[in-house]
Backbone as CSV, one residue per row, in Angstrom:
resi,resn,N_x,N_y,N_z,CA_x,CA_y,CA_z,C_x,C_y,C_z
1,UNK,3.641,5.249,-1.823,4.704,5.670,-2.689,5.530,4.440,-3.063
2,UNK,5.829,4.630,-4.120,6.812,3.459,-4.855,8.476,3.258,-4.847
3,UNK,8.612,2.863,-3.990,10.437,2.769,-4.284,11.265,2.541,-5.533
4,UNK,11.896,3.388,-5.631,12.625,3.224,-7.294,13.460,1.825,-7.666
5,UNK,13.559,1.095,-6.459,14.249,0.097,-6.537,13.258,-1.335,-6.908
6,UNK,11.805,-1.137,-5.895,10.708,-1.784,-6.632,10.831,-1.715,-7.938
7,UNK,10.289,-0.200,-8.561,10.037,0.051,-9.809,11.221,-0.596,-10.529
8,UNK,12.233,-0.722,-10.353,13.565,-1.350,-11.407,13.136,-2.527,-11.388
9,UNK,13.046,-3.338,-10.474,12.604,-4.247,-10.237,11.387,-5.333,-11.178
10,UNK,10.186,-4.395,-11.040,9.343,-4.568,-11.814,9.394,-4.322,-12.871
11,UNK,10.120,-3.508,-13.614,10.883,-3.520,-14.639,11.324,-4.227,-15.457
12,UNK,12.372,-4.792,-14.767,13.133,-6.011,-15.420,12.279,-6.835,-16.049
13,UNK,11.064,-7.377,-15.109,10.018,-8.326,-15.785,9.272,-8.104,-16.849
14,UNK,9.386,-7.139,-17.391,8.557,-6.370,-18.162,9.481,-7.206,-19.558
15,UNK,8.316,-7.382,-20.498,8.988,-7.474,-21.731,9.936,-6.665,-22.418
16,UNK,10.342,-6.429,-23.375,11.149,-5.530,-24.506,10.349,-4.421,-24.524
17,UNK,9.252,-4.517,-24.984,8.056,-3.480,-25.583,6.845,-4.029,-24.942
18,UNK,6.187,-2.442,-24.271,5.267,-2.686,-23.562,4.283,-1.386,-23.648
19,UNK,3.555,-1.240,-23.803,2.851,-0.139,-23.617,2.666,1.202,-22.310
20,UNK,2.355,2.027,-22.709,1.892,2.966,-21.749,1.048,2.145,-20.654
21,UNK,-0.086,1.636,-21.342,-1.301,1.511,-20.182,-0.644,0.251,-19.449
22,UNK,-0.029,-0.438,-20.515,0.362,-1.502,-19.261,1.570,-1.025,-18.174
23,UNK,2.201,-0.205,-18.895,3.156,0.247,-17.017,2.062,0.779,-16.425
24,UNK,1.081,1.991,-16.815,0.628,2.619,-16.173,-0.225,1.399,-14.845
25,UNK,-1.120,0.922,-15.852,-1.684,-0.136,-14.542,-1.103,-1.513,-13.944
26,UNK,0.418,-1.208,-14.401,1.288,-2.132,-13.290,1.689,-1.166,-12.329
27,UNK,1.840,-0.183,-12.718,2.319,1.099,-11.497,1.101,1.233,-10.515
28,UNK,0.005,1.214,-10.875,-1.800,1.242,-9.877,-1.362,-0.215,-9.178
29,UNK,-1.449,-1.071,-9.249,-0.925,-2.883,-8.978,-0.126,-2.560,-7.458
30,UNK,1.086,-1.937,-8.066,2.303,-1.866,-6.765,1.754,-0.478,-5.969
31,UNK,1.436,0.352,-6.272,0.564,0.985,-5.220,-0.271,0.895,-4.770
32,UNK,-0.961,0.162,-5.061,-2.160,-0.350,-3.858,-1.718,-1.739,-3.112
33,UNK,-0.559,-2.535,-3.746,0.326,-3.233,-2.778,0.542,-2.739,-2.073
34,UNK,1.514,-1.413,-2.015,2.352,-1.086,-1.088,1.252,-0.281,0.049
35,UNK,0.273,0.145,-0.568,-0.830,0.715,0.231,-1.035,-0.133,1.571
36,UNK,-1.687,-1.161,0.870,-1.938,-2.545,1.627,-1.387,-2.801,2.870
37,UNK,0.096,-3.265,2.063,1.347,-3.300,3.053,1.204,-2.398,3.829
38,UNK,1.466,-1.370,4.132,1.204,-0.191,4.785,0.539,-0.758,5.972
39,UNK,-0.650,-0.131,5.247,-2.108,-0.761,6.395,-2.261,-1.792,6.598
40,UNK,-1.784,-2.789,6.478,-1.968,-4.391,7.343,-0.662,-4.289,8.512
41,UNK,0.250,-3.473,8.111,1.692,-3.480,9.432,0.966,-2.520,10.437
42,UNK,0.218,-1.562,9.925,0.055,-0.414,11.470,-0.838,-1.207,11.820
43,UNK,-1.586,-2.141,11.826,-3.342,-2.444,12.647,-2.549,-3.000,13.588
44,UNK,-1.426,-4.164,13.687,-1.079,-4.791,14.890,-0.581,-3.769,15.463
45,UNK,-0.005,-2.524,15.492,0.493,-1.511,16.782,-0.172,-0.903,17.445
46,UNK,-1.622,-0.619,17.873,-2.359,-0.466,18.448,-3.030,-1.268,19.356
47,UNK,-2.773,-0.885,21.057,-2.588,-1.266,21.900,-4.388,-1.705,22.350
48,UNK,-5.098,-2.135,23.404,-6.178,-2.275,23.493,-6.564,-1.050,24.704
49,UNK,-5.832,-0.536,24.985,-6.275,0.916,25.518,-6.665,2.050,24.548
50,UNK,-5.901,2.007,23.362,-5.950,2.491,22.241,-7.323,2.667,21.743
51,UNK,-7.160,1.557,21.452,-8.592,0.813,20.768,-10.123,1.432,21.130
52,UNK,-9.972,0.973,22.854,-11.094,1.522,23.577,-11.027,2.668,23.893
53,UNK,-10.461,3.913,23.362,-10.105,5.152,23.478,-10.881,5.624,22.410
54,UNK,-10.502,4.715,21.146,-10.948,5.389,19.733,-12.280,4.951,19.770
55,UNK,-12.799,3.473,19.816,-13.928,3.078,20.116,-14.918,4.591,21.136
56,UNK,-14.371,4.692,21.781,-15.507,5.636,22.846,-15.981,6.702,22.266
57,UNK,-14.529,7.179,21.371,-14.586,8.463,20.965,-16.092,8.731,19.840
58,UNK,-15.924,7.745,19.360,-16.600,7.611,18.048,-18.293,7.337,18.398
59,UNK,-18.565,6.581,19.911,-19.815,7.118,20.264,-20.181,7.709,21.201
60,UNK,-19.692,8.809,21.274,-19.647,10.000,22.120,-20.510,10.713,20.717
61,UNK,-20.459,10.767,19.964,-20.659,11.666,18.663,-21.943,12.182,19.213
């Protein structure tokens, strides 16, 4: 999800006149940033008990 304060943000940079498709696929851009972001901060919180918990689970199948 996009923070409205991003979006102002990104905004500003934006020329005078800009098209639909180009917000639209600057808006795809910062969500799969923020996606990113996301998922690169949770991988370091998982502990190595964790790990080998989920690891087992998965060949147990």
């Amino acid at each position: 999800m996009i923070s409205k304060k991003v979006l102002q943000r990104e905004l500003e940079n934006f020329p005078d006149h800009f098209t639909i498709d180009e917000l639209v696929g600057k808006l795809i851009v910062l969500e799969k940033r923020q996606r990113e972001n996301t998922y690169t901060s949770g991988i370091g919180h998982i502990s190595v008990k964790e790990l080998d918990a989920e690891i087992e689970k998965w060949f147990k199948m």
